[in-house]
C-alpha atoms as a printed R data frame, in Angstrom:
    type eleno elety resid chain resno       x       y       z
1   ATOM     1    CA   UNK     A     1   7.423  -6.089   2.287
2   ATOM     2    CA   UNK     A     2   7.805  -2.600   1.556
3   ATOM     3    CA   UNK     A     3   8.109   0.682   3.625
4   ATOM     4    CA   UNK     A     4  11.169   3.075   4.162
5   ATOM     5    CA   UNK     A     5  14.665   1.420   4.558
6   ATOM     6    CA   UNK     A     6  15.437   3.295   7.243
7   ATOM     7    CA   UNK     A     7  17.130   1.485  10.230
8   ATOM     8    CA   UNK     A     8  14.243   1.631  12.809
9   ATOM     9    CA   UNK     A     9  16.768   2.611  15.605
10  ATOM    10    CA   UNK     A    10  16.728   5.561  13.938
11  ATOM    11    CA   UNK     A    11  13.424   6.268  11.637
12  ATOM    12    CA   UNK     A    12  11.925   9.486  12.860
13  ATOM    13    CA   UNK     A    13   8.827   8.503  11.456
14  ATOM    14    CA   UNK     A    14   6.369   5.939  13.339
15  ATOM    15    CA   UNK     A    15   6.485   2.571  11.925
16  ATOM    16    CA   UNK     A    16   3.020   1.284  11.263
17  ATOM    17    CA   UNK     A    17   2.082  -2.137  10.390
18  ATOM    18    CA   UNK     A    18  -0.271  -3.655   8.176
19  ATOM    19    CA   UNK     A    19  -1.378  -7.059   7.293
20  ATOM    20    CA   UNK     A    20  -2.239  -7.141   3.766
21  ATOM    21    CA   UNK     A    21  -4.645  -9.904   1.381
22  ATOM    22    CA   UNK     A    22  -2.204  -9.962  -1.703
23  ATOM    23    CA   UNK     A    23   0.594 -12.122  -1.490
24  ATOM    24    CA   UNK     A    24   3.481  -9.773  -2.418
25  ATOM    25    CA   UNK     A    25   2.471  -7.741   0.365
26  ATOM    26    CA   UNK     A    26   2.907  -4.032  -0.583
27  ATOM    27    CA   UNK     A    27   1.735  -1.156   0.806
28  ATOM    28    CA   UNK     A    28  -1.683  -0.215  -0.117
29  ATOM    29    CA   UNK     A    29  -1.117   3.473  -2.287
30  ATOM    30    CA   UNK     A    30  -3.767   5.068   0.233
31  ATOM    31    CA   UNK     A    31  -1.765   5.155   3.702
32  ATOM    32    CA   UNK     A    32   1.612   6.617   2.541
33  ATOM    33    CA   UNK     A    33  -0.565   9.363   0.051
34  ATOM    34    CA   UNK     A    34  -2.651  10.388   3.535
35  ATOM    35    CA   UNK     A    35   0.054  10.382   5.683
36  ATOM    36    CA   UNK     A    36   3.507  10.999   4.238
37  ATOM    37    CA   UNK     A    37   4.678  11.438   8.272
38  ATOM    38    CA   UNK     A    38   4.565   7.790   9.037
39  ATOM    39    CA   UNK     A    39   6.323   4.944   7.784
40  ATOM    40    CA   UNK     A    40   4.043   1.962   6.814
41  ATOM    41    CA   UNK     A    41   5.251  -1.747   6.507
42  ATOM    42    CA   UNK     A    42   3.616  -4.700   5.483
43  ATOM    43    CA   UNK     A    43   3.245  -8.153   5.257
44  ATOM    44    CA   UNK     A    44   0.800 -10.372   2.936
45  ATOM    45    CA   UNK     A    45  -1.638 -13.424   3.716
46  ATOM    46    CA   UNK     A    46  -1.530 -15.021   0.000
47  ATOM    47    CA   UNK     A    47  -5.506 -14.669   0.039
48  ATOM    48    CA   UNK     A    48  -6.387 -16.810  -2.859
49  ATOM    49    CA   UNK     A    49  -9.678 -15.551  -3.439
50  ATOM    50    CA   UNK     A    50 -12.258 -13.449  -1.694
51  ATOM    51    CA   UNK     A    51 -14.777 -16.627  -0.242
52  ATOM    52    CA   UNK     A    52 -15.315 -18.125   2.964
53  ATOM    53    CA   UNK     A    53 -12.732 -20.080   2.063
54  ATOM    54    CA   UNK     A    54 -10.246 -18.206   0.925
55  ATOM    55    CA   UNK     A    55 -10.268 -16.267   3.985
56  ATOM    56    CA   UNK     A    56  -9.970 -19.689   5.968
57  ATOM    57    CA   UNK     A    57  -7.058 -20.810   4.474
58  ATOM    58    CA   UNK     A    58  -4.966 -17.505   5.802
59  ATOM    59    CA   UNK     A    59  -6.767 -16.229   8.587
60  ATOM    60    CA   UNK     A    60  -4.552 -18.185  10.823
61  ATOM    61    CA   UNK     A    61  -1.086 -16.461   9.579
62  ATOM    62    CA   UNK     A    62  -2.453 -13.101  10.969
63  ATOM    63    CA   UNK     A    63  -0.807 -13.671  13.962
64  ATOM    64    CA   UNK     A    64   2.420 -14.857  12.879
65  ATOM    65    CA   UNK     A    65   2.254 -11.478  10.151
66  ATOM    66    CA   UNK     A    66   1.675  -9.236  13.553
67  ATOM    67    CA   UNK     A    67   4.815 -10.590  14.902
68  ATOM    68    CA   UNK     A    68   7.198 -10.042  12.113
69  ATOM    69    CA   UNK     A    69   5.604  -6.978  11.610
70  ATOM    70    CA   UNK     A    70   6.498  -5.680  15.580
71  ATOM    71    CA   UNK     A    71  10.037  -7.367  14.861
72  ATOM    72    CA   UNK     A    72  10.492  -4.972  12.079
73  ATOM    73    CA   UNK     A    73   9.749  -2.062  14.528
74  ATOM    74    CA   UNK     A    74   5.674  -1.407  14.332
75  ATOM    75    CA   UNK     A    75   4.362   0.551  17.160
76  ATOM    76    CA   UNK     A    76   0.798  -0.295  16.142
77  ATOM    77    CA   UNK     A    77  -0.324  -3.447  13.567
78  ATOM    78    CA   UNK     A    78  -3.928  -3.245  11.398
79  ATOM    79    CA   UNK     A    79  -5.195  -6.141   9.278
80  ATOM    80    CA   UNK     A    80  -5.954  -4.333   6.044
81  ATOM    81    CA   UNK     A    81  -9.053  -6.450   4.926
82  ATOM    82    CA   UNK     A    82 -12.358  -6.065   5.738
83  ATOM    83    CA   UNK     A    83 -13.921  -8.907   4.200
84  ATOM    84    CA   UNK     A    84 -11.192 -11.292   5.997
85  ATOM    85    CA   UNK     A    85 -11.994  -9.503   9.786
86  ATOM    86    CA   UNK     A    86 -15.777  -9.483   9.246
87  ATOM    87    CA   UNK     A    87 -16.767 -13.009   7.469
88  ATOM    88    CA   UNK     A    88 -16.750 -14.755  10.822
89  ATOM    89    CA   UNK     A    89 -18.711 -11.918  12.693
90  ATOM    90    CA   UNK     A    90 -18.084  -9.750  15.541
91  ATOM    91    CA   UNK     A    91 -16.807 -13.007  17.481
92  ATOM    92    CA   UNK     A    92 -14.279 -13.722  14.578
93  ATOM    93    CA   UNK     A    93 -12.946 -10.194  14.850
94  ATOM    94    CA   UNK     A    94 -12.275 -10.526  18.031
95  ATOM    95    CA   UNK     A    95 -10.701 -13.935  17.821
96  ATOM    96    CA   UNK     A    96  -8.090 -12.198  15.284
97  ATOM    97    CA   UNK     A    97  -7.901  -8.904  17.974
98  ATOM    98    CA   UNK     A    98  -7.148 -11.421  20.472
99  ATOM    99    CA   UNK     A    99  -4.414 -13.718  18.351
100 ATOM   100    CA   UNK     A   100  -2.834 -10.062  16.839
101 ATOM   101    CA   UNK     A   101  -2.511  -9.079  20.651
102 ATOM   102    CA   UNK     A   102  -1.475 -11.961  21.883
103 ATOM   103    CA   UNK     A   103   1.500 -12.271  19.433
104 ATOM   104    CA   UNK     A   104   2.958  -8.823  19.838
105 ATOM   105    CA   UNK     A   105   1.485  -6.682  22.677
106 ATOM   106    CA   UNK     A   106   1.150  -3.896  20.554
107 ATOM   107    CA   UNK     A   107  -2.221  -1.739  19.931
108 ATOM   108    CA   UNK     A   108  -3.802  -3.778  16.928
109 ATOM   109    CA   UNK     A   109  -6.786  -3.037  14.517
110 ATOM   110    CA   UNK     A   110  -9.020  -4.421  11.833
111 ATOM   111    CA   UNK     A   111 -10.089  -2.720   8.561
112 ATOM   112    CA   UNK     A   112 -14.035  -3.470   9.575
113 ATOM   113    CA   UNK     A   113 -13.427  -2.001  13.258
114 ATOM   114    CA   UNK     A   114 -11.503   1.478  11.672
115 ATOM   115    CA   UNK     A   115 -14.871   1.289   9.536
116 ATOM   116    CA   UNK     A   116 -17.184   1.033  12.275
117 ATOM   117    CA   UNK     A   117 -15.003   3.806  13.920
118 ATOM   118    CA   UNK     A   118 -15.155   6.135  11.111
119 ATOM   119    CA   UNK     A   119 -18.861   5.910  10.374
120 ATOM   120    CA   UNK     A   120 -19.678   6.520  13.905
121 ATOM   121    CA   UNK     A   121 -17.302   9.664  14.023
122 ATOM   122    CA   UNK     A   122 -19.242  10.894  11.236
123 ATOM   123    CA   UNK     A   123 -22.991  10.290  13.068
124 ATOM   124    CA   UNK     A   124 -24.317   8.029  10.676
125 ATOM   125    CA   UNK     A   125 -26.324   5.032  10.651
126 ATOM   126    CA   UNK     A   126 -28.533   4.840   7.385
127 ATOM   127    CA   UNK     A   127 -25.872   3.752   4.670
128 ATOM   128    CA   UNK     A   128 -25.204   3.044   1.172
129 ATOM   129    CA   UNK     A   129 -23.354   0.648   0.188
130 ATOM   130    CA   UNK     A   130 -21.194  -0.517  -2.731
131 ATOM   131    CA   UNK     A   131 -18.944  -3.471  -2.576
132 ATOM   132    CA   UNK     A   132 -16.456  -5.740  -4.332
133 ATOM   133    CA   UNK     A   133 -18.100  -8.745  -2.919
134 ATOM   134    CA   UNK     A   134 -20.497 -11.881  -3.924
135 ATOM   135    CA   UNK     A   135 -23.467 -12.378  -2.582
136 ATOM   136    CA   UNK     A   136 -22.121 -14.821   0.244
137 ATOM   137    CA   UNK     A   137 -19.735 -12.385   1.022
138 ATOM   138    CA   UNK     A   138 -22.318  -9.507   0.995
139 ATOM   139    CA   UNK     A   139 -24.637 -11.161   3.163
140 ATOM   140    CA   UNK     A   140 -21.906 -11.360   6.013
141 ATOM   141    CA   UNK     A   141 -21.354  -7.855   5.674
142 ATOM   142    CA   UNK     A   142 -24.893  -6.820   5.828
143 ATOM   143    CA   UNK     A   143 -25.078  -9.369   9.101
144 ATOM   144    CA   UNK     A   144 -22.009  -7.753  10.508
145 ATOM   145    CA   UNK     A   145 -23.198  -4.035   9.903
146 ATOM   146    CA   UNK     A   146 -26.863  -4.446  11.339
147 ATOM   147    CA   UNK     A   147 -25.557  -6.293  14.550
148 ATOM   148    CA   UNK     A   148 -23.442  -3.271  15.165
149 ATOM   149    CA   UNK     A   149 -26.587  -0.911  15.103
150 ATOM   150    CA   UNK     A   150 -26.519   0.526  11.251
151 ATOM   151    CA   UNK     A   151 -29.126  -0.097   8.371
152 ATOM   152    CA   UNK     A   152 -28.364  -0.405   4.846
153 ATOM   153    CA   UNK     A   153 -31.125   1.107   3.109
154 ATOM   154    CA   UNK     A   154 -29.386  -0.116  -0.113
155 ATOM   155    CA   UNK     A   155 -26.426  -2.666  -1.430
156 ATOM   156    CA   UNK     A   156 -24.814  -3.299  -5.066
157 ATOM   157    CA   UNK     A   157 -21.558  -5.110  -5.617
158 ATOM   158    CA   UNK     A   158 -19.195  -5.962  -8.458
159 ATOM   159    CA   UNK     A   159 -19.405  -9.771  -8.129
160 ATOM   160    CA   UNK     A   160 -15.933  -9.911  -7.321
161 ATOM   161    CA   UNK     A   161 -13.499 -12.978  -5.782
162 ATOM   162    CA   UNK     A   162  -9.905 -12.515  -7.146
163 ATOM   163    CA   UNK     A   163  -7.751 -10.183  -5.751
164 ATOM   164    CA   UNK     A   164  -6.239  -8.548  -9.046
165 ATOM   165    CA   UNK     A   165  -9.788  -8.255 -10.696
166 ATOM   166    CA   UNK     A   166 -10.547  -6.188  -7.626
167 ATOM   167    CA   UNK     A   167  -7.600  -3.961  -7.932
168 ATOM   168    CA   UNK     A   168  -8.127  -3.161 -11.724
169 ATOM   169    CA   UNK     A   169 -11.258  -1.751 -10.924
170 ATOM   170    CA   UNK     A   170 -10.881   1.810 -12.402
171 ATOM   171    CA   UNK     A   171 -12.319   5.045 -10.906
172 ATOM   172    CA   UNK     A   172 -15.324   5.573 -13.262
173 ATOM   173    CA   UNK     A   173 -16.557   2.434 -12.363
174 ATOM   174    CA   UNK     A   174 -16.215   2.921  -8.876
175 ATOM   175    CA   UNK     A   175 -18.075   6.468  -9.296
176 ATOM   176    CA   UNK     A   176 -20.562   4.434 -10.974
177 ATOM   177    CA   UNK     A   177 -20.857   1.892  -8.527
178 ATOM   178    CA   UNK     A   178 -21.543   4.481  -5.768
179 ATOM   179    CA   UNK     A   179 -23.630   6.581  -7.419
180 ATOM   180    CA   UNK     A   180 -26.139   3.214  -7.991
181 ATOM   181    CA   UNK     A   181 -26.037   2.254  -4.929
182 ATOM   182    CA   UNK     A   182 -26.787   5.886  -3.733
183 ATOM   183    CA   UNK     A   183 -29.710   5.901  -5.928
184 ATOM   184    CA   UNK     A   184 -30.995   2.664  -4.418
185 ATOM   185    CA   UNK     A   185 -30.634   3.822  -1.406
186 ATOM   186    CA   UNK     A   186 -34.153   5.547   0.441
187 ATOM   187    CA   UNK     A   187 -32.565   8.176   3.177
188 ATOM   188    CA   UNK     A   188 -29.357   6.766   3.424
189 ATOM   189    CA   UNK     A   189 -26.779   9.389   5.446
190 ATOM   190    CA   UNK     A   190 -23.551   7.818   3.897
191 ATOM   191    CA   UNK     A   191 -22.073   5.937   1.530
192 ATOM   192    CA   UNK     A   192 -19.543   2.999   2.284
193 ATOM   193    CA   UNK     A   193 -17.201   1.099  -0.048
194 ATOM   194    CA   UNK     A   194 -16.548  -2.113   1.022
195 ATOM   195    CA   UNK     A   195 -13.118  -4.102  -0.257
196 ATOM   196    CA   UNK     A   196  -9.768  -2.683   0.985
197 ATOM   197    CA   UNK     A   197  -8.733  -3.959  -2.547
198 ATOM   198    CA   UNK     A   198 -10.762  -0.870  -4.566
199 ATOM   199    CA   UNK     A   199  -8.379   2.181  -5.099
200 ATOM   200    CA   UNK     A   200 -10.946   4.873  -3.953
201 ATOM   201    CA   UNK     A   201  -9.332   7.726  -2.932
202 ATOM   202    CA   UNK     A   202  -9.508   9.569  -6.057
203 ATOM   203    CA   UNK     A   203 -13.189   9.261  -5.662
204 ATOM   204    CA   UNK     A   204 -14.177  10.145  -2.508
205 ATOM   205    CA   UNK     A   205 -14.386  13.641  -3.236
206 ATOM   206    CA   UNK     A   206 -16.102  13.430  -6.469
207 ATOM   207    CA   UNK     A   207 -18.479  11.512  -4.990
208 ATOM   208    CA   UNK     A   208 -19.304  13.248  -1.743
209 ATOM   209    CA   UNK     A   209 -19.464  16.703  -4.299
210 ATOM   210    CA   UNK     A   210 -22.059  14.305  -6.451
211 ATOM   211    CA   UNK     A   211 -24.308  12.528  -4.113
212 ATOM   212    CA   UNK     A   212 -24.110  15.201  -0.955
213 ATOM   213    CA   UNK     A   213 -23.064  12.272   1.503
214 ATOM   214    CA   UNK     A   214 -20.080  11.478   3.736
215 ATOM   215    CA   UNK     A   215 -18.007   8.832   1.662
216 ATOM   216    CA   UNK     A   216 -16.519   6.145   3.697
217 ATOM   217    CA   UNK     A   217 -14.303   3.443   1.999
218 ATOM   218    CA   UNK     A   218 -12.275   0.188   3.272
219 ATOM   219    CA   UNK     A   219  -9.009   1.814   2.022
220 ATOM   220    CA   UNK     A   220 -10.010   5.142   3.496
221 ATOM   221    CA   UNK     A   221 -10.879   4.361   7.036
222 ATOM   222    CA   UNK     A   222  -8.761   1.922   6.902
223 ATOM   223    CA   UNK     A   223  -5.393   4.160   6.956
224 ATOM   224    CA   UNK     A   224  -7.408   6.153   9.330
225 ATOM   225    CA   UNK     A   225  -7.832   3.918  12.043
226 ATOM   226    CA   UNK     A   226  -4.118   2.410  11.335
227 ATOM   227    CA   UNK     A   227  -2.867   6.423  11.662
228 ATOM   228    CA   UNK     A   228  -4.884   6.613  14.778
229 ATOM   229    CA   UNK     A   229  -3.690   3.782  16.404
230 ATOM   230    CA   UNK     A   230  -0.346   4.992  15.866
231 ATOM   231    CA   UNK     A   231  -0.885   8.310  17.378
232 ATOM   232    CA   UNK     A   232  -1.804  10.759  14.716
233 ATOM   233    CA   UNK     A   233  -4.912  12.655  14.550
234 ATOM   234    CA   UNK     A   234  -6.067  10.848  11.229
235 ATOM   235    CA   UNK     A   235  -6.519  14.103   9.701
236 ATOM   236    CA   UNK     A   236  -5.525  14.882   5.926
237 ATOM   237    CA   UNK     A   237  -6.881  18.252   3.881
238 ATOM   238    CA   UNK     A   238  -8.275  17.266   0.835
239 ATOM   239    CA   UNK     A   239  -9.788  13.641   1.035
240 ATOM   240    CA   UNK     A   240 -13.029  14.037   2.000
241 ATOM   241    CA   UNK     A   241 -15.338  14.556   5.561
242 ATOM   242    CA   UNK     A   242 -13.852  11.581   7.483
243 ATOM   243    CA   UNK     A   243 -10.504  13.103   6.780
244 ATOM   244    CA   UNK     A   244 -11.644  16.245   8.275
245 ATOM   245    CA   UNK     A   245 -12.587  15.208  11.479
């Protein structure tokens, strides 16, 4: 776990919670960057690798995660993977809403529903999309994402499954990842990065002034739903469109 050692009796900041994939169970760098006015905690699943059955073998700790996570003085909990909330389908989601809920009684979110949320702030429906997944992975997404009323005119992923692979994935790969699945794409309105795991902040700007789209990542929307939940406007100057709304 990691977050401010402030006693929460006396934090001034909100105390956010997130359920993380890697075992140690660190922050993610993109929540505290966005929004240095709340504390985030954390706790990690141990998700061995990024495959149906990866995700089985953890999803059923999310609950027990939640609870430590209210215990350490969370006014709101997110699981932080999008992969792990969306591989069972809008049912599965719920089932972990539910089982988060249950075990705390707090306001609780998933990475895939702060996506949904973000794209539909922005108005968009035709998308782009990148990812770190394989393709049993990707078609689940692409399942998940059409039920829920958007298209994907175009998809490329990085043929990802472990966890550190995904997080050495450097920025210029990421730009170029984007920018080929933007050039896939056939009147696509946005782009989305899929995999909570891919550091993309530093390229959502560089790739919204490139491709003249609305970027939308995991990470991204991801702390903005989280800061939402808590109470803050999910705004941040500099970071891109979704950040602006």
């Amino acid at each position: 776990m990691t977050g401010a050692a402030t006693d929460k009796g006396t934090n001034p900041r909100p105390i956010v919670g997130l359920i993380v994939p890697p075992a140690a169970g660190d922050v993610p760098p993109e929540p505290p960057i966005l929004y240095p006015d709340l504390d985030f905690r954390a706790r990690g699943l141990a998700l061995p690798r990024l495959t149906p059955e990866g995700y089985d073998a953890v999803i059923g700790r999310v609950a027990e995660k939640a609870a430590e996570l209210k215990a350490d003085g969370a006014i709101a909990i997110s699981l932080m993977g999008t992969s792990l909330s969306f591989y069972r389908g809008a049912a599965g989601n719920t089932q972990v809403l539910d089982a988060m809920h249950a075990a705390t009684g707090l306001p609780v979110t998933t990475m895939t529903d702060s996506v949904l949320a973000a794209l539909r702030a922005l108005n968009v429906t035709r998308l782009a999309v990148g990812t770190a997944y394989t393709e049993t992975v990707n078609r689940a997404l692409h399942d998940y994402l059409t039920a829920a009323g958007f298209e994907i005119t175009a998809l490329e992923a990085l043929h990802l499954t472990e966890v550190r692979d995904i997080q050495a994935v450097g920025d210029a790969d990421l730009i170029a990842l984007g920018i080929r699945a933007a050039k896939a794409a056939s009147g696509a309105e946005a782009l989305f990065i899929s995999c909570g795991g891919l550091r993309t902040l530093p390229v959502i700007v560089p790739l919204e002034t490139r491709l003249d789209l609305p970027v939308v990542s995991s990470a991204t929307a991801g702390a903005w739903g989280a800061a939402k939940l808590a109470g803050h406007t999910g705004r941040a100057d500099g970071y891109g469109r979704l950040m602006t709304l």
